[in-house]
VMD Tcl script that builds the backbone (N, CA, C; Angstrom):
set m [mol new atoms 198]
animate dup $m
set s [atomselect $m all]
$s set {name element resname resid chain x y z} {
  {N N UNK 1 A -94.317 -31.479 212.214}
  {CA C UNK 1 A -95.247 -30.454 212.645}
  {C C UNK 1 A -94.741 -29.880 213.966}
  {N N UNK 2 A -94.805 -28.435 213.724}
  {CA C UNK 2 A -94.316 -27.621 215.211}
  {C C UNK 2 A -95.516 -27.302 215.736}
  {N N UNK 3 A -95.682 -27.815 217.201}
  {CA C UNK 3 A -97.165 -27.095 217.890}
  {C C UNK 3 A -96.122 -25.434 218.608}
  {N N UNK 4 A -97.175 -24.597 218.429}
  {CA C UNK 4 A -97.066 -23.285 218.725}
  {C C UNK 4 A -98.362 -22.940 220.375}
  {N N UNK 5 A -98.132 -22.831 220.958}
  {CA C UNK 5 A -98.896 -22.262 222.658}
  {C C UNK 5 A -99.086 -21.121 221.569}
  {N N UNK 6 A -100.739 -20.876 221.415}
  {CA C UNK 6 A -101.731 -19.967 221.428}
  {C C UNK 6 A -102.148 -19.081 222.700}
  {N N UNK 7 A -102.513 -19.953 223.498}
  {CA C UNK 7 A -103.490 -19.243 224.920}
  {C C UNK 7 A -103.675 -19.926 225.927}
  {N N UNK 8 A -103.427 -19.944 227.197}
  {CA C UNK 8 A -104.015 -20.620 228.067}
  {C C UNK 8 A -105.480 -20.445 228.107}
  {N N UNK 9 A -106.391 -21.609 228.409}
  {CA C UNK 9 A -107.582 -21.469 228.683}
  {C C UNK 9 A -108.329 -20.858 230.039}
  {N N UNK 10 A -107.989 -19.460 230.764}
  {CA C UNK 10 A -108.199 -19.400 232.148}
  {C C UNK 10 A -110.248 -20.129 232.238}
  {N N UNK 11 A -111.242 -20.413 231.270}
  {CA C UNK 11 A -112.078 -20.671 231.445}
  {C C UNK 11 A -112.717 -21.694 231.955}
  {N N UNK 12 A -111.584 -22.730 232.355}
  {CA C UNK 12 A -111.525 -24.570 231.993}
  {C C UNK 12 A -111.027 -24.594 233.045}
  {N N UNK 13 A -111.691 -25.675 233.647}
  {CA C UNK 13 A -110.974 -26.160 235.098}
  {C C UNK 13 A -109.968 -27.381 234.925}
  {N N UNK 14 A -110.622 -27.970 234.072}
  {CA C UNK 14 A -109.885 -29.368 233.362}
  {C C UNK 14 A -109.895 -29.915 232.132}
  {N N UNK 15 A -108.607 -30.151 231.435}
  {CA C UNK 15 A -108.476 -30.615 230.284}
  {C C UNK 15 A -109.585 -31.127 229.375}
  {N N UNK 16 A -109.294 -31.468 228.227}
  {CA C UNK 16 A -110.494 -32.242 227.707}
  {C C UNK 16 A -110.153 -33.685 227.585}
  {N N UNK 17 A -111.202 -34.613 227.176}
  {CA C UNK 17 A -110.852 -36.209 227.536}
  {C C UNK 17 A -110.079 -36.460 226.666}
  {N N UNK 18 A -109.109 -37.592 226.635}
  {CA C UNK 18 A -108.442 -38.339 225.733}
  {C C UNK 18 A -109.164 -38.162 224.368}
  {N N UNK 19 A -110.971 -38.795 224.399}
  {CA C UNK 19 A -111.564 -39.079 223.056}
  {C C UNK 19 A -111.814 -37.958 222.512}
  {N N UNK 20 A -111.707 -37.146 223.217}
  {CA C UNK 20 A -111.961 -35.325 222.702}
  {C C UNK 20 A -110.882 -35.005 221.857}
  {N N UNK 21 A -109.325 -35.235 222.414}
  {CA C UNK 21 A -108.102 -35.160 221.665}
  {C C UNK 21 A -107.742 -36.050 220.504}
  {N N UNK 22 A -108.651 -37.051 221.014}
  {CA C UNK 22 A -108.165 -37.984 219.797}
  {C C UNK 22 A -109.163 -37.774 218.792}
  {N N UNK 23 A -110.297 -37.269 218.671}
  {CA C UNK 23 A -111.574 -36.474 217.697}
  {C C UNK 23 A -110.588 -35.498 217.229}
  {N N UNK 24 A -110.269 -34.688 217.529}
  {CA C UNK 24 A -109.679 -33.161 216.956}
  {C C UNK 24 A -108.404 -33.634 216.289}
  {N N UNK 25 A -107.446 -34.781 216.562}
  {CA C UNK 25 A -106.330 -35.042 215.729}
  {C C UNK 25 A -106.560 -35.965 214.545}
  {N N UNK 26 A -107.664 -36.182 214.584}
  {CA C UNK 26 A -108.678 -37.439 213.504}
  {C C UNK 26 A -108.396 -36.242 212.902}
  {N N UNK 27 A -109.150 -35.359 213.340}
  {CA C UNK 27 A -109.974 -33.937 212.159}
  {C C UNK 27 A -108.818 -33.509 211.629}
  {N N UNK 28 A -107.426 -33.601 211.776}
  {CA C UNK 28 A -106.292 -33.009 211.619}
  {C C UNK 28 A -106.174 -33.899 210.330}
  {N N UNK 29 A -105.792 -34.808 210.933}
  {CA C UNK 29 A -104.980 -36.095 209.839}
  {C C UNK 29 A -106.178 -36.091 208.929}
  {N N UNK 30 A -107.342 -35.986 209.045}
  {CA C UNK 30 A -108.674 -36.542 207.824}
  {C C UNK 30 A -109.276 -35.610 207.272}
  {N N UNK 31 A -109.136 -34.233 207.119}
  {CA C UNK 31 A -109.734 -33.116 207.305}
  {C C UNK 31 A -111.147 -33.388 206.216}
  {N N UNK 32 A -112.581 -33.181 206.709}
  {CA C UNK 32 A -113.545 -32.960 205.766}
  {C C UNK 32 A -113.377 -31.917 204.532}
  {N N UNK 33 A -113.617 -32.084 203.216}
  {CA C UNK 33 A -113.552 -31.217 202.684}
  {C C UNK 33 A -115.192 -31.154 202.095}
  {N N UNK 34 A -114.959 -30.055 201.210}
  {CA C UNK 34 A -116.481 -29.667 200.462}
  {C C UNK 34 A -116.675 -30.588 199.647}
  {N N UNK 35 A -116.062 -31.437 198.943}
  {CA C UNK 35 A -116.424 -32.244 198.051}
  {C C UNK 35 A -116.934 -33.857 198.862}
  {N N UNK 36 A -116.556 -33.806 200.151}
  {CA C UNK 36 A -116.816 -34.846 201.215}
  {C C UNK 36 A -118.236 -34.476 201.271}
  {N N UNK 37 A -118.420 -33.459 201.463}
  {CA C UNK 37 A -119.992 -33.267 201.979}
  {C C UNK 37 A -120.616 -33.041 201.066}
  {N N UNK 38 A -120.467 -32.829 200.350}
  {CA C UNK 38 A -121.137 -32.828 198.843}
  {C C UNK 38 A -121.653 -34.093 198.155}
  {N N UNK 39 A -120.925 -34.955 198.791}
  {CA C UNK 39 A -121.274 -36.374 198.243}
  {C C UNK 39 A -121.994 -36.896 199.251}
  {N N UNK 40 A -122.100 -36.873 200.371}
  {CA C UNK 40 A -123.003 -36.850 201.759}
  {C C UNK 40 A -124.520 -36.414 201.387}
  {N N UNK 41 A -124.773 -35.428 200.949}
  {CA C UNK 41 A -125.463 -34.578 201.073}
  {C C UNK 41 A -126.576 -35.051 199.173}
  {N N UNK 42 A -125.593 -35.463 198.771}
  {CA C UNK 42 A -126.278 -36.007 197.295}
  {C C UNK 42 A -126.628 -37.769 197.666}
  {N N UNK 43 A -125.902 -38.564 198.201}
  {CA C UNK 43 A -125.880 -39.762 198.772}
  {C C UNK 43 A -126.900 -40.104 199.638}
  {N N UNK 44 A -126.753 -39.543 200.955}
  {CA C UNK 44 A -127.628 -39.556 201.967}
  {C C UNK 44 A -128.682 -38.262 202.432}
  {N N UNK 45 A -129.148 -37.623 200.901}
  {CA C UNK 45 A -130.282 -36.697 201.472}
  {C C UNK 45 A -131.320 -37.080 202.524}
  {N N UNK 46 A -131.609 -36.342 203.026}
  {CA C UNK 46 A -133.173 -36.528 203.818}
  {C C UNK 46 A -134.214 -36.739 203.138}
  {N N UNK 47 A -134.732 -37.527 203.574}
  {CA C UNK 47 A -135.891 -38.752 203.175}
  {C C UNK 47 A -137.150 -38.538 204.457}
  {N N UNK 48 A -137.932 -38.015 204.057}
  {CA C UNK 48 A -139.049 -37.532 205.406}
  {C C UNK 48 A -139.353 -39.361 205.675}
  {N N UNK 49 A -139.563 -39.417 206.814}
  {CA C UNK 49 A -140.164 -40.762 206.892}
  {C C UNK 49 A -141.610 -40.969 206.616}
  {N N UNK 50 A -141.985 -42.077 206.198}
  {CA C UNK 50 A -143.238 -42.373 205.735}
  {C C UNK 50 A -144.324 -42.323 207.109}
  {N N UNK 51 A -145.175 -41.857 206.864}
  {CA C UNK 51 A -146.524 -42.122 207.891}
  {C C UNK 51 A -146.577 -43.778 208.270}
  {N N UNK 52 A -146.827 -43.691 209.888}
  {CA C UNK 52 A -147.485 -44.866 210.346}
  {C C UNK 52 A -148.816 -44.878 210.039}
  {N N UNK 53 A -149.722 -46.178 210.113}
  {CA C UNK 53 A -150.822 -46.093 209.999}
  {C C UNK 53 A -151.462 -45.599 211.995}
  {N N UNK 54 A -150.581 -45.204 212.445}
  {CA C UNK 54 A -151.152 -44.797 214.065}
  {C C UNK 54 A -151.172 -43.095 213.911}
  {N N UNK 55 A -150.341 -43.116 212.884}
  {CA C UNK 55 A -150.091 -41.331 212.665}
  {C C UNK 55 A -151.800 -40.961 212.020}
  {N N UNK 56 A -152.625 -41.654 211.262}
  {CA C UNK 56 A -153.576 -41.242 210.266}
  {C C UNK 56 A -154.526 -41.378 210.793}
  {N N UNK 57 A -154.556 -42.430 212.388}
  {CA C UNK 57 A -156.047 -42.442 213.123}
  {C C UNK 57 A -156.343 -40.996 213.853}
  {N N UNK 58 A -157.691 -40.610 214.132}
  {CA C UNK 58 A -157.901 -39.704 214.635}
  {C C UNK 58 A -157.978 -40.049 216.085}
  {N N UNK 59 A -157.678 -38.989 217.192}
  {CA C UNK 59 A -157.983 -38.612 218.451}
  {C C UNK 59 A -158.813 -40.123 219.140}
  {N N UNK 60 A -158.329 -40.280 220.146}
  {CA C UNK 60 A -160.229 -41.221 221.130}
  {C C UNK 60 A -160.803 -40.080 221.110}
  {N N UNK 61 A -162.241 -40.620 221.180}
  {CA C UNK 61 A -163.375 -39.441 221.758}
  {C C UNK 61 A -163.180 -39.029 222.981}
  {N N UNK 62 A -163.243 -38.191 223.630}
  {CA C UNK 62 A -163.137 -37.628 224.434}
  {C C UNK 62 A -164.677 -38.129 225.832}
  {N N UNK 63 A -163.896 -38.442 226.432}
  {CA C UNK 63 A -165.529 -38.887 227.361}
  {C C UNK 63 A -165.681 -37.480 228.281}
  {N N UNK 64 A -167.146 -37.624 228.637}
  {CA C UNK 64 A -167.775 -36.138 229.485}
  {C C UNK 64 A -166.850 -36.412 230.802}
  {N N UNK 65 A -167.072 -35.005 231.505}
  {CA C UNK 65 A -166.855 -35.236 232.556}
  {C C UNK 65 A -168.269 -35.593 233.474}
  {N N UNK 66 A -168.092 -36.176 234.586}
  {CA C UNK 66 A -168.958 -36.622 235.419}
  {C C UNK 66 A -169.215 -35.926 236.833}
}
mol reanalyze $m
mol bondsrecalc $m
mol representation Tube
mol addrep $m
């Protein structure tokens, strides 16, 4: 692989962290595809969570003011 200089960043005062570089070369070498998330998305749908029984009590009464 040949890296090619795109652009300097004049916006950035300082690099990004090691774990930042090493995230983005993961994404290189592992790339997500549509069929990745597709199986994500059939696998681990969203599931609303169930009600507590603290969710179904109503309000305290409210006391007067004095």
């Amino acid at each position: 692989m040949i890296w090619k200089f795109m652009r300097q960043r004049t916006d950035k005062s300082f690099p990004n962290s090691i774990k930042t570089a090493q995230g983005v070369w993961g994404s290189i070498q592992s790339p997500v595809t549509k069929d990745i998330l597709f199986q994500v998305v059939e696998v681990e749908r969203f599931v609303p969570p169930q009600k507590q029984p603290s969710d179904l009590m109503p309000p305290p009464a409210k006391l007067p003011r004095r």
